[in-house]
PADRENLUM-508535 format. One record per residue: x, y, z of N, C-alpha, C in turn; residue in three letters; residue number from 0. Coordinates in Angstrom, 3 decimals. Layout:
n.X,n.Y,n.Z,ca.X,ca.Y,ca.Z,c.X,c.Y,c.Z,res,n
X,Y,Z,X,Y,Z,X,Y,Z,ala,NUM
...
END
This chain:
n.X,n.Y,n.Z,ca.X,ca.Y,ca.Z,c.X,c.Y,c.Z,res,n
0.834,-1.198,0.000,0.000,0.000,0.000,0.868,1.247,0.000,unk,0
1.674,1.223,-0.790,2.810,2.650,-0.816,1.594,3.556,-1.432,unk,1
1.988,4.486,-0.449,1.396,5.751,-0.845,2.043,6.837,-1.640,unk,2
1.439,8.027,-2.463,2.670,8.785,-2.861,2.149,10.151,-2.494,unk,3
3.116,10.994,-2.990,2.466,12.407,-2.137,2.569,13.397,-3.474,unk,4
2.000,14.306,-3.319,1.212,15.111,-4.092,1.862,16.763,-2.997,unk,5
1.734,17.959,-4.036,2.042,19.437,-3.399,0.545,19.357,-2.446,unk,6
0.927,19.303,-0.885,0.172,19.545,0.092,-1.170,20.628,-0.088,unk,7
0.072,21.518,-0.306,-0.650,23.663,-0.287,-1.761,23.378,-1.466,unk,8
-1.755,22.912,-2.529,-2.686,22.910,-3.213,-4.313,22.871,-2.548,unk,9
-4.799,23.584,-3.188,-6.510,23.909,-2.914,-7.589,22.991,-3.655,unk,10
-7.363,23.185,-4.951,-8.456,22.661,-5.194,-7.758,21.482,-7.043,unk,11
-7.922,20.696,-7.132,-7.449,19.811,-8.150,-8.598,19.170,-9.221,unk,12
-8.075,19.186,-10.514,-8.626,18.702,-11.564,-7.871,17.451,-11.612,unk,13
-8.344,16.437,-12.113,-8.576,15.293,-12.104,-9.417,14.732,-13.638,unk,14
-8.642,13.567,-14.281,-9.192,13.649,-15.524,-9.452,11.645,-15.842,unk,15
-10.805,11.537,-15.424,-10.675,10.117,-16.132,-11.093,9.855,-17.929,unk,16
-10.109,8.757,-18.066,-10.323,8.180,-19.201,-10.407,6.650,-19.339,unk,17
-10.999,5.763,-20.504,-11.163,4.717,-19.789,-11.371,3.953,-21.157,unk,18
-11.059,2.315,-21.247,-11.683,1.511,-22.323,-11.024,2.308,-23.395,unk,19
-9.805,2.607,-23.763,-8.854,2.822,-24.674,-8.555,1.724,-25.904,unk,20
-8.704,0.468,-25.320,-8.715,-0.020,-26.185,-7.736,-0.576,-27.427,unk,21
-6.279,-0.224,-26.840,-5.592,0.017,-27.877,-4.867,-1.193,-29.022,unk,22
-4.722,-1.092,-29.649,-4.293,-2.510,-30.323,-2.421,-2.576,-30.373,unk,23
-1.843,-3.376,-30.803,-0.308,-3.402,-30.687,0.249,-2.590,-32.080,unk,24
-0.531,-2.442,-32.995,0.396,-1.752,-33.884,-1.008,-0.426,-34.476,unk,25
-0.358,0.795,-34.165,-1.304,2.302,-34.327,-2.191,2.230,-35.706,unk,26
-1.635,1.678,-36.780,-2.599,1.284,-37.638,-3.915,0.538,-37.748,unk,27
-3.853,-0.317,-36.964,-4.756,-1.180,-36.732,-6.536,-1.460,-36.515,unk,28
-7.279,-1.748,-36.505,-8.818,-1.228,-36.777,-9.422,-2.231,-35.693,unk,29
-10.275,-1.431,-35.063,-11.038,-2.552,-33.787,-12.704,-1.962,-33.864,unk,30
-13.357,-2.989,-34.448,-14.606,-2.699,-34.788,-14.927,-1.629,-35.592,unk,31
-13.725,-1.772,-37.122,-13.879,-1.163,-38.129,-13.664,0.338,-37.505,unk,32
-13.210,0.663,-36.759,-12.293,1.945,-36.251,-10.994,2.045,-35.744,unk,33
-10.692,3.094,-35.745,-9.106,3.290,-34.889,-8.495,3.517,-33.449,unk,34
-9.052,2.570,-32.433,-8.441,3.516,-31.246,-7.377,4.545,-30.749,unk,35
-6.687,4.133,-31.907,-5.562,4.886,-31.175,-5.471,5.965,-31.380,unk,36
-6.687,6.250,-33.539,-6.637,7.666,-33.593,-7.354,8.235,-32.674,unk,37
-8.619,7.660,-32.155,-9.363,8.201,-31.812,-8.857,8.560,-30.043,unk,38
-7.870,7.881,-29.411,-7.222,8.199,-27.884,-6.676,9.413,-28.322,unk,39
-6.107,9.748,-29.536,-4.975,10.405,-29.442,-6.162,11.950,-29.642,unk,40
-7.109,11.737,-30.214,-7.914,13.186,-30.344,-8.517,13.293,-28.983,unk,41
-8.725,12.208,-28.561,-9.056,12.494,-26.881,-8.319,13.386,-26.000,unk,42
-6.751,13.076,-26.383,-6.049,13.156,-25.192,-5.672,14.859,-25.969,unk,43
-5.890,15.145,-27.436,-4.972,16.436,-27.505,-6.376,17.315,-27.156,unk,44
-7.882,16.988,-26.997,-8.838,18.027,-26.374,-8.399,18.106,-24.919,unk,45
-8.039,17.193,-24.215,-7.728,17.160,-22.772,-6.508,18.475,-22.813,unk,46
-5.541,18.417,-23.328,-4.309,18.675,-23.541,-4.834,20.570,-23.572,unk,47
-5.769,20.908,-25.009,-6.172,21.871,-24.874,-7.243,22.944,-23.985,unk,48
-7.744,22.339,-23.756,-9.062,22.380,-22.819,-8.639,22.425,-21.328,unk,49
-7.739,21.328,-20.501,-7.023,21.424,-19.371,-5.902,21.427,-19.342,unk,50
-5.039,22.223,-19.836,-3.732,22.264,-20.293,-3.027,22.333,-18.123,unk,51
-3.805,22.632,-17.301,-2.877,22.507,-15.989,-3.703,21.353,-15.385,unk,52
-4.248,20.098,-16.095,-4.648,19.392,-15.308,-3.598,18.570,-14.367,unk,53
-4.076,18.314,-13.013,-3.421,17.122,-11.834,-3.027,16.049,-12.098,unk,54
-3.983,15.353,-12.889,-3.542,13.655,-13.002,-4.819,13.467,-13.806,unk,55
-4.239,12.504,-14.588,-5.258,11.578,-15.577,-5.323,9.939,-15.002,unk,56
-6.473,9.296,-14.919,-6.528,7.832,-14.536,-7.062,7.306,-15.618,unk,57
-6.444,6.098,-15.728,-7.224,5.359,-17.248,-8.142,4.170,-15.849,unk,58
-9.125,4.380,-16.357,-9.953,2.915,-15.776,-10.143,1.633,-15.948,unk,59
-9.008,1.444,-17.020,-9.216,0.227,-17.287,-9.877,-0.351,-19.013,unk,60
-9.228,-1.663,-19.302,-9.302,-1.968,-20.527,-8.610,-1.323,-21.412,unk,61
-7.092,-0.924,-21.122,-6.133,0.021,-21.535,-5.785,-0.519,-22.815,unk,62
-5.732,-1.951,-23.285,-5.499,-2.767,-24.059,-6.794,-3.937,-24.807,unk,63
-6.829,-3.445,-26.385,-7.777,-4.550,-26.705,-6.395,-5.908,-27.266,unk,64
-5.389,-5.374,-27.536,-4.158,-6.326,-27.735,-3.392,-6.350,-26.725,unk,65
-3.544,-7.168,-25.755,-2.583,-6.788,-24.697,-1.302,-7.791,-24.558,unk,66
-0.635,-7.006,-25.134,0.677,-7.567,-25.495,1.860,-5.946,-25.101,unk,67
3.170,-6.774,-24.613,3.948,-5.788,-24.249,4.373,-4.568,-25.112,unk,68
3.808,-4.688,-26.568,4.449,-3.030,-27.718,3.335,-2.335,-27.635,unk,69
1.781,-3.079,-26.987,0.751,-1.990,-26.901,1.169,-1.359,-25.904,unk,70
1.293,-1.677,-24.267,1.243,-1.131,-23.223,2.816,0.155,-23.373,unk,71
4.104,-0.878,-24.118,4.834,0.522,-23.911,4.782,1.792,-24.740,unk,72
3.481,1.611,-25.934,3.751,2.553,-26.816,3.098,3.476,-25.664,unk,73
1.736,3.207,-25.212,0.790,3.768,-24.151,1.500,4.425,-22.941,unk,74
2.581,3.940,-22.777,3.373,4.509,-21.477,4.402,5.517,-22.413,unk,75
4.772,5.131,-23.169,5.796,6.009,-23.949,5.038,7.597,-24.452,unk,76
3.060,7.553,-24.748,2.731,8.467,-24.749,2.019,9.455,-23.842,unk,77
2.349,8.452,-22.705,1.764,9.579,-21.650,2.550,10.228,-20.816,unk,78
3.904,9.055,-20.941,5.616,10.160,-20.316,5.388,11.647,-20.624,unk,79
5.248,11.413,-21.981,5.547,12.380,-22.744,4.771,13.810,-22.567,unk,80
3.773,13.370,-22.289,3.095,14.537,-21.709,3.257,15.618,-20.260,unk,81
3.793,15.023,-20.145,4.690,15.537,-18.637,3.466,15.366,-17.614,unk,82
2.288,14.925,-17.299,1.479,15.000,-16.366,1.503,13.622,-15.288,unk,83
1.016,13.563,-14.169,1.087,12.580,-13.600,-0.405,11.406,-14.377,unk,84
-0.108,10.482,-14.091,-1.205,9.488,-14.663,-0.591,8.061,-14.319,unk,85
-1.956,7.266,-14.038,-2.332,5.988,-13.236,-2.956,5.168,-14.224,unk,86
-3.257,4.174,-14.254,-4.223,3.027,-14.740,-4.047,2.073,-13.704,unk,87
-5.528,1.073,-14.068,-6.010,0.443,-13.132,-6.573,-0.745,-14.178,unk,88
-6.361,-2.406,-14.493,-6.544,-2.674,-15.300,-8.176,-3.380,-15.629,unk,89
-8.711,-3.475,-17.169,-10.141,-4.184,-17.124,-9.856,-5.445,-17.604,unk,90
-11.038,-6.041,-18.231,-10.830,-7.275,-18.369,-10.427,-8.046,-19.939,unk,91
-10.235,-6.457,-20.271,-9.213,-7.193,-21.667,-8.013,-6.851,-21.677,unk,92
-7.014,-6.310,-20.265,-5.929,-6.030,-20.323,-5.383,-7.881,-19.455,unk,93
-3.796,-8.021,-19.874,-2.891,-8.803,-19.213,-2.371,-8.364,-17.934,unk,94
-3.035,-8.920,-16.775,-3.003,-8.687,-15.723,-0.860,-9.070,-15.448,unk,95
-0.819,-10.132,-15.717,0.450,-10.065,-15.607,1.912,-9.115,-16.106,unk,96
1.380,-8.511,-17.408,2.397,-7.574,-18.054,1.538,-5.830,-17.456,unk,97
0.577,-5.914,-17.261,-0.085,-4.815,-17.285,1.001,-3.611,-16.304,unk,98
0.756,-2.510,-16.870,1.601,-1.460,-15.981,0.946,-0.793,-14.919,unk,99
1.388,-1.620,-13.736,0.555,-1.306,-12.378,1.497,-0.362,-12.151,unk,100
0.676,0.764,-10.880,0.999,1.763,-10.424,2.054,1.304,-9.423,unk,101
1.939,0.200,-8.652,2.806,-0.466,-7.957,2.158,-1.870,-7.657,unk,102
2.669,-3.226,-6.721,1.923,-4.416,-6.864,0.488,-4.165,-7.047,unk,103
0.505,-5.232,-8.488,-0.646,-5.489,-8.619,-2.260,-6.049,-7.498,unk,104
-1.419,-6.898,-6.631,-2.246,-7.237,-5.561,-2.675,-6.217,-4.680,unk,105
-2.342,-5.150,-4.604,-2.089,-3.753,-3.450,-3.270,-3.279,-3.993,unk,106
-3.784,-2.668,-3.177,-4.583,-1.244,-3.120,-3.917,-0.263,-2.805,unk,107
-3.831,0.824,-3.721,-2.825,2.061,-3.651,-3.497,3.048,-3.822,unk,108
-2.826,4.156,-2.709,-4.015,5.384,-2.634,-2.253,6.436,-3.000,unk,109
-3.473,7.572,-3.830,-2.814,8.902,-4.168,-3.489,9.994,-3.644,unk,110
-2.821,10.550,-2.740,-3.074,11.523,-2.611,-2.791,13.235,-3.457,unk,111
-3.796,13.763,-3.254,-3.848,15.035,-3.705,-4.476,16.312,-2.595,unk,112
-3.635,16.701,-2.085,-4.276,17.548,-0.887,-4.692,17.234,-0.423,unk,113
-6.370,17.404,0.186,-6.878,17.178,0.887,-8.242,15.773,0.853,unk,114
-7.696,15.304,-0.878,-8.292,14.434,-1.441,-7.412,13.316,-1.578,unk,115
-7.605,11.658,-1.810,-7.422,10.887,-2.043,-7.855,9.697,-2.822,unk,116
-7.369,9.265,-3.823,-7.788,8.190,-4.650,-7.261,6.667,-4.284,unk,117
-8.471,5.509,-4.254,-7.603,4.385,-3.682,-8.223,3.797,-5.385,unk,118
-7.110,2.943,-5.822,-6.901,1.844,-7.214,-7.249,0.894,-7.013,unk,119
-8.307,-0.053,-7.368,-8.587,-1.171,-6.924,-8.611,-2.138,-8.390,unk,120
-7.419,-2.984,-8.213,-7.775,-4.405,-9.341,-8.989,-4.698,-9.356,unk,121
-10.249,-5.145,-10.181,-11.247,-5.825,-10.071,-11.332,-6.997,-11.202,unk,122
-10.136,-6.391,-12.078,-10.062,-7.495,-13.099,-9.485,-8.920,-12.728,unk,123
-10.254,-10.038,-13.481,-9.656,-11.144,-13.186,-8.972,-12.274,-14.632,unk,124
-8.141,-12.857,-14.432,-7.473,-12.968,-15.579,-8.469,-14.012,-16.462,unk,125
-8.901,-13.959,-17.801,-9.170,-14.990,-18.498,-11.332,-14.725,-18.063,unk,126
-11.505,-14.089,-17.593,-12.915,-13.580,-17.079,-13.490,-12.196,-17.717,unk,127
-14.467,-11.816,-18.042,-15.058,-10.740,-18.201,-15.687,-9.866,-17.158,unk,128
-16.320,-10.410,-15.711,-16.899,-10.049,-14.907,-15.716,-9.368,-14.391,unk,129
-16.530,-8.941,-13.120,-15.104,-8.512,-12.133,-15.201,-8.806,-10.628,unk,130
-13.940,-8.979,-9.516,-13.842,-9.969,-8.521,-12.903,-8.875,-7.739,unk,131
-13.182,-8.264,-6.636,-11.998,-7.423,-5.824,-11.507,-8.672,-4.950,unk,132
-10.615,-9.143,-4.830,-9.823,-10.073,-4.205,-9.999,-9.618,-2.698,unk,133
-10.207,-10.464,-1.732,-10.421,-10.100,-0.075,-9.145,-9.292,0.164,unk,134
-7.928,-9.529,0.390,-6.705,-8.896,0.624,-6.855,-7.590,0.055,unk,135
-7.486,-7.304,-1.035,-7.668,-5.925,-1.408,-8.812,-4.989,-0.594,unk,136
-9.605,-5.929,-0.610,-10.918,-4.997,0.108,-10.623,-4.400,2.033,unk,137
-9.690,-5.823,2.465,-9.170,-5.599,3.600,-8.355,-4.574,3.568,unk,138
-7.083,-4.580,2.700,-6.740,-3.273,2.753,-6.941,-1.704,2.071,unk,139
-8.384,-2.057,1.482,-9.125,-0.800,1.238,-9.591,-0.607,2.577,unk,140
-9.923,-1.424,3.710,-10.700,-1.118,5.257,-9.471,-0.105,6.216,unk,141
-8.488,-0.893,5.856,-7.214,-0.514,6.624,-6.561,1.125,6.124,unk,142
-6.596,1.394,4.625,-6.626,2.707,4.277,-7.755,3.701,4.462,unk,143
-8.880,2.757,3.979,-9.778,4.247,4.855,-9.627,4.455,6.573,unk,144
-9.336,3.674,6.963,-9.468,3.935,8.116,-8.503,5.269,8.392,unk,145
-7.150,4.840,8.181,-6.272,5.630,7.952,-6.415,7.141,7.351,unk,146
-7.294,7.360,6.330,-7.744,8.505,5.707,-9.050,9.242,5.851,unk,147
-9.410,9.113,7.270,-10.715,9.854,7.700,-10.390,11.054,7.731,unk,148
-9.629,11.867,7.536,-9.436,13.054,7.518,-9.341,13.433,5.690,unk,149
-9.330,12.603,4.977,-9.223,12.973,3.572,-10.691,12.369,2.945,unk,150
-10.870,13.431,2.000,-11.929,13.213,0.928,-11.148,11.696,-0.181,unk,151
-12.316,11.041,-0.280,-12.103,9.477,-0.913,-12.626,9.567,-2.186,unk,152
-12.117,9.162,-2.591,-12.505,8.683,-4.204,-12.005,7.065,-4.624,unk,153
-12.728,6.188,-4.632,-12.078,5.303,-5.132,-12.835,4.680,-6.484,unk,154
-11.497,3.525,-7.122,-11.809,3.509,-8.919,-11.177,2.234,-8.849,unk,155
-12.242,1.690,-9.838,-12.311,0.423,-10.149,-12.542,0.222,-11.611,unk,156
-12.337,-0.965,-12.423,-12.527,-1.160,-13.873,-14.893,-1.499,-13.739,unk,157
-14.979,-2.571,-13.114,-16.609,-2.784,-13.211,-16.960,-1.993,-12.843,unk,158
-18.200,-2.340,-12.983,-19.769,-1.713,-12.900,-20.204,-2.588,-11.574,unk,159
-19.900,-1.767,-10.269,-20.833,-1.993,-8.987,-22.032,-2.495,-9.168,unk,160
-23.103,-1.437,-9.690,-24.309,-1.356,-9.810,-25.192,-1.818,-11.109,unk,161
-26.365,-2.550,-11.289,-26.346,-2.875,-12.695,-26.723,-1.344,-13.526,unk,162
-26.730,-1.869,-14.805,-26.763,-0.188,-15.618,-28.410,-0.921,-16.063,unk,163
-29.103,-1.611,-15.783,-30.114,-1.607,-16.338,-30.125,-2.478,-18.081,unk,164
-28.821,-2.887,-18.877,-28.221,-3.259,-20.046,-28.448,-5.136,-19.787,unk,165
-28.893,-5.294,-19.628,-29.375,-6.841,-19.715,-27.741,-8.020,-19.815,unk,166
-27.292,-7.354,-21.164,-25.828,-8.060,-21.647,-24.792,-7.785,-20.902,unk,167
-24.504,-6.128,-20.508,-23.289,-5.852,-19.611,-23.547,-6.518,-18.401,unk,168
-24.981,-6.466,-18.001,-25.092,-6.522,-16.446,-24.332,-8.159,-15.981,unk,169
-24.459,-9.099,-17.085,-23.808,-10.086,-16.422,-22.426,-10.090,-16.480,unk,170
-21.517,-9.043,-16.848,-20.470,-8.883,-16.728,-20.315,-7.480,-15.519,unk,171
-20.861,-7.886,-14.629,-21.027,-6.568,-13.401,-19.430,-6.732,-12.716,unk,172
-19.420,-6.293,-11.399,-18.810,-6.622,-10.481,-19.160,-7.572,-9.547,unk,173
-18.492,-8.838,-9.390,-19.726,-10.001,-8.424,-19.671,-9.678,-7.056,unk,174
-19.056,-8.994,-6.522,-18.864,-8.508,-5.145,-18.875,-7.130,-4.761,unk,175
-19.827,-6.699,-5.523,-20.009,-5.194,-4.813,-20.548,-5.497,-3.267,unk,176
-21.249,-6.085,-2.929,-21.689,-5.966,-1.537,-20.637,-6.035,-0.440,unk,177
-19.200,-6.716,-0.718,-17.968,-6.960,-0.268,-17.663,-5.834,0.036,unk,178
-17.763,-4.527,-1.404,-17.269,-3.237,-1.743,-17.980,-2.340,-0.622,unk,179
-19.049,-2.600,-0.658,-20.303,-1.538,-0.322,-20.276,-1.736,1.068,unk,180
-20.651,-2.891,1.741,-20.178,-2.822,3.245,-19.280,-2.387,3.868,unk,181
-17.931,-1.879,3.144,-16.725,-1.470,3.653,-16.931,0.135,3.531,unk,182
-17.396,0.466,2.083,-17.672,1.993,1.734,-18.968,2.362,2.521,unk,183
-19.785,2.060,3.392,-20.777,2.007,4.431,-20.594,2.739,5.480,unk,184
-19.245,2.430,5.723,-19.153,2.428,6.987,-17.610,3.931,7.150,unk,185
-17.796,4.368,5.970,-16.950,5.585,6.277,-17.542,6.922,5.271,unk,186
-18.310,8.077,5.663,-18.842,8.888,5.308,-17.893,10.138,4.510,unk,187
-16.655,9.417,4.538,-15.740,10.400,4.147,-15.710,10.036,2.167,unk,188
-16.295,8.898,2.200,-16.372,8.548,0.836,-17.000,9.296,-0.349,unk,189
-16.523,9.867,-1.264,-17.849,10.487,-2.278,-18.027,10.228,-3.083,unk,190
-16.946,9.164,-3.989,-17.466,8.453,-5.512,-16.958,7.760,-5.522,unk,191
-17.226,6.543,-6.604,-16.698,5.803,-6.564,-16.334,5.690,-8.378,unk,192
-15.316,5.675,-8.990,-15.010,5.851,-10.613,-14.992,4.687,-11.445,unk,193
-16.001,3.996,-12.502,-15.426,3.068,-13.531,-15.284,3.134,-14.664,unk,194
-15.091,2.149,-15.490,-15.281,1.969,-16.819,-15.805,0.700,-17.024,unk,195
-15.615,0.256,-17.893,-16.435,-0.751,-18.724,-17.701,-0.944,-19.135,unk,196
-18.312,0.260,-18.895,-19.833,0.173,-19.608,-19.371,0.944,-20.956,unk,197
-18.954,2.209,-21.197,-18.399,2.631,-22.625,-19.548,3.616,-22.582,unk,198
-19.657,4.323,-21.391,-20.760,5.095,-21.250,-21.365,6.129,-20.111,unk,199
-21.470,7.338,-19.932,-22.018,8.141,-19.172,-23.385,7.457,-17.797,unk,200
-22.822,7.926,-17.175,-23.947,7.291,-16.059,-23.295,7.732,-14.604,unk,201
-24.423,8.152,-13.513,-24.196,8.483,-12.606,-25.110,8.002,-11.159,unk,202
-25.041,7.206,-10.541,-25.731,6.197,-9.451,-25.561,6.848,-8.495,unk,203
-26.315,7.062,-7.413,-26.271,7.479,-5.982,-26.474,6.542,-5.398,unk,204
-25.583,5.936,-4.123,-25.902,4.524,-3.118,-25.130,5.787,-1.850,unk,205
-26.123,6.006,-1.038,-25.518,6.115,0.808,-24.833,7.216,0.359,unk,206
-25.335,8.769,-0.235,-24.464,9.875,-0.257,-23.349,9.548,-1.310,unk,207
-22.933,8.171,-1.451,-21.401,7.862,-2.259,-21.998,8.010,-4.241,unk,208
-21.434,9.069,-4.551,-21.580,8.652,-6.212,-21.349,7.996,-7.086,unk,209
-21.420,7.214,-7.617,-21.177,5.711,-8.377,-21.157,6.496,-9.946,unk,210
-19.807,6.540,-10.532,-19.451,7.197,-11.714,-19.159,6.284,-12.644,unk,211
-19.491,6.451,-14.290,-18.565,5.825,-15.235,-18.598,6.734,-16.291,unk,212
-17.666,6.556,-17.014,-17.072,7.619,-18.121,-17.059,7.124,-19.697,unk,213
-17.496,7.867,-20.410,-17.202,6.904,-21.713,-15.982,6.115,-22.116,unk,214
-15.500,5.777,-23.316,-14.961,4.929,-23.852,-14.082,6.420,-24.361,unk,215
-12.467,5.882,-24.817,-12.262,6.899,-25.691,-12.357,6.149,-27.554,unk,216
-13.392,5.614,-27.427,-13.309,4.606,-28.948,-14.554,4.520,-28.679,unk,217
-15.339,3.028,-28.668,-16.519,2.877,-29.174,-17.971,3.167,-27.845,unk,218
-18.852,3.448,-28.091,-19.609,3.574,-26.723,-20.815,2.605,-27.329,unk,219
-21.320,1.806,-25.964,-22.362,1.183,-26.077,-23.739,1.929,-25.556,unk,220
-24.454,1.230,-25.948,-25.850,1.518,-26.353,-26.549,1.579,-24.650,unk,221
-26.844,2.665,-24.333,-27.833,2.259,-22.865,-28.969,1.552,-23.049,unk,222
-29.301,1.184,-21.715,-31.054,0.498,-21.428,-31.488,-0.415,-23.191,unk,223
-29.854,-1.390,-22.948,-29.738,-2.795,-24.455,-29.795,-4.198,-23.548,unk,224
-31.179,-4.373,-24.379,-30.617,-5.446,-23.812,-29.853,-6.784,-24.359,unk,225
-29.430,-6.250,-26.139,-28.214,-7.075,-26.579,-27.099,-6.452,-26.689,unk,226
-26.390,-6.839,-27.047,-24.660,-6.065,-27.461,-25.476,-5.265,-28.313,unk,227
-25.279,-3.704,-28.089,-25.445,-2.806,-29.371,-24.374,-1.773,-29.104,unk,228
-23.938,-0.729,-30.085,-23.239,0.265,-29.994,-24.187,1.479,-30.227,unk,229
-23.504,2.830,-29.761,-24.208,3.301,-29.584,-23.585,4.993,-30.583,unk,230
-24.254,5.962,-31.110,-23.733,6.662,-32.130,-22.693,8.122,-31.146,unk,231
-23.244,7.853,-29.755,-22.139,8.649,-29.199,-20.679,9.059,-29.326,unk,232
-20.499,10.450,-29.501,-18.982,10.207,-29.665,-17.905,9.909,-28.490,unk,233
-16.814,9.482,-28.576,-15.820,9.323,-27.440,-15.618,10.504,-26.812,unk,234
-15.295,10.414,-25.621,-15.133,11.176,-24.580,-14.217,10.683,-23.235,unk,235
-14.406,11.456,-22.223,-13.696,11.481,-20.936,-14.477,12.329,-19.811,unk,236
-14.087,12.125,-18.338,-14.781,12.642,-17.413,-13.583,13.361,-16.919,unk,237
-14.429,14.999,-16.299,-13.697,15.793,-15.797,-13.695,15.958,-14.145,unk,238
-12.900,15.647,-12.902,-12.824,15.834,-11.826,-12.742,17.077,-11.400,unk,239
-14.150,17.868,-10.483,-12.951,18.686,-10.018,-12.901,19.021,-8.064,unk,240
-12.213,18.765,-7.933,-11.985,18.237,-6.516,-11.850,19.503,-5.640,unk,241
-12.741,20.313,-4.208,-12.909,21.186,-4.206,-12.288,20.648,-2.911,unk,242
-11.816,21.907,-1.700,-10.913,22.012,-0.654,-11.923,21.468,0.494,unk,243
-13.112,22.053,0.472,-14.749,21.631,1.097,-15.106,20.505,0.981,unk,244
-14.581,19.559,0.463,-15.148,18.287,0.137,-16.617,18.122,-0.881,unk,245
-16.743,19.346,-1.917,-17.116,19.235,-2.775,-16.728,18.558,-3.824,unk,246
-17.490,17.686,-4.613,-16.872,17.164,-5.862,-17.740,17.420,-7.476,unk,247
-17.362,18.342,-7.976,-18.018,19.076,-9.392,-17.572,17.814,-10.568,unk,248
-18.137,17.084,-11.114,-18.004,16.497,-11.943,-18.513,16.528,-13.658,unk,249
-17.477,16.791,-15.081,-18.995,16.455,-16.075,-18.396,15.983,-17.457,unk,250
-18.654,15.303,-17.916,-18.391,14.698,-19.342,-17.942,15.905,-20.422,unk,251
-17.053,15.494,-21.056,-16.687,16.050,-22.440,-16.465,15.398,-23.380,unk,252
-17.742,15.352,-24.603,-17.445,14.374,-26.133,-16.542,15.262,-27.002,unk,253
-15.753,13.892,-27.833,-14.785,14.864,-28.838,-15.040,14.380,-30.111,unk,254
-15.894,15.272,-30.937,-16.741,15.318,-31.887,-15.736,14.640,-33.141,unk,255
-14.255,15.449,-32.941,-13.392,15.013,-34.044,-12.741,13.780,-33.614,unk,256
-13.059,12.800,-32.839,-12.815,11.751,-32.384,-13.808,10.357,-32.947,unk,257
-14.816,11.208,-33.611,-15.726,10.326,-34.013,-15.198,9.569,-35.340,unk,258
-16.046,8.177,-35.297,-15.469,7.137,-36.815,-16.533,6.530,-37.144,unk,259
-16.683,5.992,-38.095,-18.048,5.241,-38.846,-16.966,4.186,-38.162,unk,260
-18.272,3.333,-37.212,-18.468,1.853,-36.477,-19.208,0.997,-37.227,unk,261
-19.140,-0.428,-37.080,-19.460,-1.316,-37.804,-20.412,-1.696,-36.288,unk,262
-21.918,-0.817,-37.032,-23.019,-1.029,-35.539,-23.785,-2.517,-35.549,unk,263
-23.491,-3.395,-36.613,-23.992,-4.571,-36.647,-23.464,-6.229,-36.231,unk,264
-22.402,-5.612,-35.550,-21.460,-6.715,-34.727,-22.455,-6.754,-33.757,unk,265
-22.267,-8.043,-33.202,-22.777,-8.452,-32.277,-21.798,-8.903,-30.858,unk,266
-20.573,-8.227,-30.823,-19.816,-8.696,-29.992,-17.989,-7.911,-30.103,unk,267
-17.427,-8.051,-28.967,-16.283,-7.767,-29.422,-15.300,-8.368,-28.584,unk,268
END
């Protein structure tokens, strides 16, 4: 559970999720008759323009639709580059074993940012679609909040806690939110909780705690489906903004020039 530290004095922090990237091993490449990587890369230069002093970017997961070691280092090679701090947390089409954890993969790792804190939680499981927080993790998600009652919480996961109402995703949920939720119960300091893998906007209230997910920066699925459908939304990202009060201002931004003619008649991916 190494922690890392962040400029104290800071007031108030932006915070930028992105999620379901998707990326394949070679930049040319086409994933459901589109491009992720063009389409990350128009993601990341609206971020770039739009929050040019953002805090930190988190990918949520599914960083890789090829997850093989020339996808993940091109992905690390382009976010060095940006000079900003940034995390991922992996989903269930990344290689849990090569994947680029923030530190052990088994750990729950919290970042702090002033007076705020983010804890990373694996939920992916290898060779599975659903998702599984391992006990050792949830225990020491108990053992860090405890520790961080004086800090505003945010914690982020790849599933979907809650069902979205989607018939097809829902059986790829999280199978142990109640594991999750009994622990996040019992500390009021909590205020959201961040995913991906729906490929889609949505915002849940459980016990004061906000239950977030963010689009895709590639393809978005279809809400309230109850088969695999896609959906004509364009890619996007969610904006944090983390207030000194323990306010948390949150709101989506689509990137119009990010958009691609999808092949909406797959039934799967």
């Amino acid at each position: 559970m190494t922690l890392s530290n962040n400029n104290q004095d800071q007031q108030d922090w932006t915070i930028i999720q992105i999620s379901d990237t998707h990326l394949m091993n070679q930049e040319d490449l086409e994933f459901v008759h589109m491009n992720p990587e063009h389409s990350f890369q128009s993601v990341m230069q609206q971020i770039r323009q739009q929050y040019p002093n953002v805090d930190a970017i988190i990918n949520t997961g599914d960083l890789a639709q090829v997850p093989v070691a020339e996808t993940y280092s091109r992905y690390l090679s382009f976010m060095q580059r940006l000079g900003i701090p940034f995390y991922q947390i992996p989903g269930n089409h990344d290689n849990i074993d090569i994947f680029p954890f923030y530190q052990n993969k088994d750990e729950a790792q919290a970042i702090h940012f002033g007076r705020w804190s983010f804890v990373l939680l694996n939920s992916a499981v290898q060779d599975r679609i659903d998702g599984w927080i391992k006990q050792e993790q949830l225990q020491q998600l108990e053992v860090l909040l405890a520790k961080l009652q004086q800090q505003f919480v945010i914690v982020a996961c790849h599933h979907h806690p809650f069902e979205m109402r989607s018939t097809w995703i829902d059986q790829h949920i999280l199978k142990n939110t109640e594991n999750l939720t009994d622990i996040l119960a019992k500390h009021s300091n909590v205020k959201a909780v961040i995913f991906g893998h729906v490929h889609q906007d949505s915002c849940h209230e459980w016990q004061h705690i906000q239950f977030i997910s963010t689009p895709s920066t590639c393809i978005q699925f279809k809400p309230l489906s109850e088969d695999f459908a896609l959906d004509d939304e364009a890619p996007g990202f969610r904006v944090l903004h983390l207030k000194a009060n323990g306010e948390l201002e949150t709101q989506i931004h689509r990137v119009l020039t990010a958009r691609q003619q999808i092949n909406r008649e797959i039934s799967g991916y």
